[in-house]
Every structure is written in C-alpha cells, then in structure tokens.
C-alpha positions in Angstrom: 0.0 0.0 0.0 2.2 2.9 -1.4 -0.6 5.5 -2.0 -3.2 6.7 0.9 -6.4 5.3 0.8 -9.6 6.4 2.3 -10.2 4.5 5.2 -13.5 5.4 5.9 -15.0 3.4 2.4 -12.3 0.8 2.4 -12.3 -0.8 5.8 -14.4 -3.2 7.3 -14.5 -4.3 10.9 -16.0 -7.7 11.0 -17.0 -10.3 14.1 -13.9 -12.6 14.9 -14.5 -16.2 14.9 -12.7 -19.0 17.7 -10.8 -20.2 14.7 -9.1 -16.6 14.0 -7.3 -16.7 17.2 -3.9 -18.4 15.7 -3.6 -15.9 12.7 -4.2 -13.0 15.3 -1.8 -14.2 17.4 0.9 -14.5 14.8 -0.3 -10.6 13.8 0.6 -9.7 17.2 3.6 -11.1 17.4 4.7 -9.7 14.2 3.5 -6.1 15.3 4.9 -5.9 18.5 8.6 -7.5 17.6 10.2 -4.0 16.9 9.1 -2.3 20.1 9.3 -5.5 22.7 12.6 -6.2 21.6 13.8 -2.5 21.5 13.0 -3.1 25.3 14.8 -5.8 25.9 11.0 -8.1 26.1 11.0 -10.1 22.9 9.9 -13.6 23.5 8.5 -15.3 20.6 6.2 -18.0 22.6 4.9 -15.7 25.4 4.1 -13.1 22.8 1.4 -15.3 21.8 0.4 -17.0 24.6 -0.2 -13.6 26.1 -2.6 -13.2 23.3 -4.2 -16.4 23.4 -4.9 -16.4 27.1 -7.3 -12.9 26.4 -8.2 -13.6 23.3 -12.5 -13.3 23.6 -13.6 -13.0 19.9 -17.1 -11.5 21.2 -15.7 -8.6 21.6 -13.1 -8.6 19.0 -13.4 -7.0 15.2 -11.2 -8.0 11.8 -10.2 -5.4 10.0 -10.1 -5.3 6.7 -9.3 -2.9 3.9 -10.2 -3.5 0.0 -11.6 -7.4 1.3 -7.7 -8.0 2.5 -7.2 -9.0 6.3 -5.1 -6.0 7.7 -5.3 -6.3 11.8 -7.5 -6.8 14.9 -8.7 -5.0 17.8 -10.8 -5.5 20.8 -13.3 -3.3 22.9 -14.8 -5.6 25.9 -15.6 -4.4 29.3 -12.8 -4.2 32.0 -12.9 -6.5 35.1 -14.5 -4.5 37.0 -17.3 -3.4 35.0 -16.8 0.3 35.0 -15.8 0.8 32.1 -13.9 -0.2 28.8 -10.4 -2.0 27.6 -9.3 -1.0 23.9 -6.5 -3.9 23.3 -5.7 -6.5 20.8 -5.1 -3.5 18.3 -2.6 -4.6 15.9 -1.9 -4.1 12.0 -0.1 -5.1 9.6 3.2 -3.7 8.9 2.1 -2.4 5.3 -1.1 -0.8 6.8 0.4 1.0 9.0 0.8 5.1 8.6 -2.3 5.3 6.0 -5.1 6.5 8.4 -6.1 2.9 9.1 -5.4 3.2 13.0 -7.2 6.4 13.0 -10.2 5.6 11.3 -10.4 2.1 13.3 -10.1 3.7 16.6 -12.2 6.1 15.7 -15.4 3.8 15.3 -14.6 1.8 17.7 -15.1 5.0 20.1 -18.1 5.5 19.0 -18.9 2.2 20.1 -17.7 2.8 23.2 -19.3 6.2 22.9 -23.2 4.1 23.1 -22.0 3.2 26.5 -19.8 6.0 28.3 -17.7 5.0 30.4 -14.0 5.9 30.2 -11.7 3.7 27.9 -8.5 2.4 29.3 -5.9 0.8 27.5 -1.9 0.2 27.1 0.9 0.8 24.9 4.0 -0.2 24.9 7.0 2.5 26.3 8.3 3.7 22.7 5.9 2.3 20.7 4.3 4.8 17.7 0.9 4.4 18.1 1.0 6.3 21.9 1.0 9.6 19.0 -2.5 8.0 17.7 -3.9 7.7 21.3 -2.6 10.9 22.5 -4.4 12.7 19.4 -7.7 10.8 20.0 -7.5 12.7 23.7 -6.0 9.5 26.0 -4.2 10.4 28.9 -1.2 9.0 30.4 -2.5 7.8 33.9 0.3 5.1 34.6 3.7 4.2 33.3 6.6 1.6 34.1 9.6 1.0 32.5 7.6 -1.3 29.9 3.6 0.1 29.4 2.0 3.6 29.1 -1.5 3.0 30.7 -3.7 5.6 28.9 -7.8 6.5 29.3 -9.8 8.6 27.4 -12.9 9.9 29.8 -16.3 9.9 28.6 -16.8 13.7 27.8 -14.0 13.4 25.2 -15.8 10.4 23.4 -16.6 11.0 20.0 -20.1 11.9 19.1 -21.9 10.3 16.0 
C-alpha cells in the first residue's frame, strides 16, 4: 500500500470467529517484535500466549481494507465493569501510517461512545501508536519502564 487510501470506504471491521485466534496471534507477534525487543521483552512464545490467554472474539473485530485482512482489535468491558479495555489493536506492517489506525479507533469509540464510560488501554514505552492515542485525547494515567497506561474519559468520546 504505497498510496493513501480512504479509510473510511475501504475498511471493514468484522466479528472474529474462535478459529481466528492463531492468525491474530501471529499478527501480534509480528506487530509488536520491533518495540518488545527494542525493550529488551522479545519472546516469541509468550508473545502469543499472552494473546491467546485474552483472546474473547465476542468482543473482537477483523479489519479489513479492499476485502484483504489488515489487523484486529478488541473493545470488551474491563474487570471490574466500570468501564472499557481498547486492546488487541494490531496491523499489519504495510497498513500501518495510511489513516487505518485512526479511522479504526475512531469507530470503535463510537462504540464505546453508546456506552460512556471511560476507555483504558496500554501501549508499549516507545511504541508509535501512543502519538494515535494521545491525538484521540487518552491520557497518560500510569507508566513503568515497559507500558504507558492511557484513558480517554467519557466527555472526550466521539459523538456520532
């Protein structure tokens, strides 16, 4: 994908099935070599374990763009009900920097938008798509030396 497309008529998000879970998992472990190992976190077998022990594909979209799988992401409820976890957002390498990430977070806020409550999520230290969040109005409540725990409140959820 060399030329920008228009995410908003080209992408589809689509219901995850059980049987999705092992190309998702390799997706993830694809996306998140380059920033895990710049940290010094690399491990190719708990990369996707990690995924498949929160993988829940009732809450989990496909994306795809022109009818070609591009990534994944999740909105669920958190554990304790007051609101909701963004994760499992992941695309591929040649998707990546062509509005795809911004027009796939953006519905899925306006999912999250039917139900306000804030949105919490977490991003790699380093990692590029903090700049996507951070535009979208996340904050930075948390950080270690590994994640940036981010939440974007209700009043700052998109409108339809």
């Amino acid at each position: 994908m060399t030329e920008r497309m228009n995410p908003s008529s080209d992408i589809q998000l689509l219901p995850a099935q059980p049987d999705d879970a092992r190309r998702l998992a390799e997706l993830r472990a694809e996306a998140l070599f380059d920033s895990l190992s710049r940290l010094g976190r690399y491990n190719e077998q708990r990369v996707r374990e990690r995924f498949y022990g929160s993988y829940d594909p009732q809450y989990t979209k496909i994306v795809e763009v022109g009818g070609r799988f591009t990534g994944c992401v999740a909105l669920k409820p958190d554990a304790q009900g007051e609101g909701w976890l963004l994760e499992h957002f992941y695309l591929s390498r040649d998707s990546r920097g062509h509005g795809v990430g911004a027009e796939v977070l953006r519905r899925m806020l306006l999912l999250a938008a039917e139900d306000p409550r804030p949105v919490r999520l977490n991003v790699l230290q380093g990692s590029a798509a903090r700049r996507l969040y951070a535009r979208f109005g996340f904050e930075t409540e948390s950080e270690d030396g590994i994640d940036v725990y981010m939440v974007l409140h209700p009043l700052l959820l998109p409108t339809a």
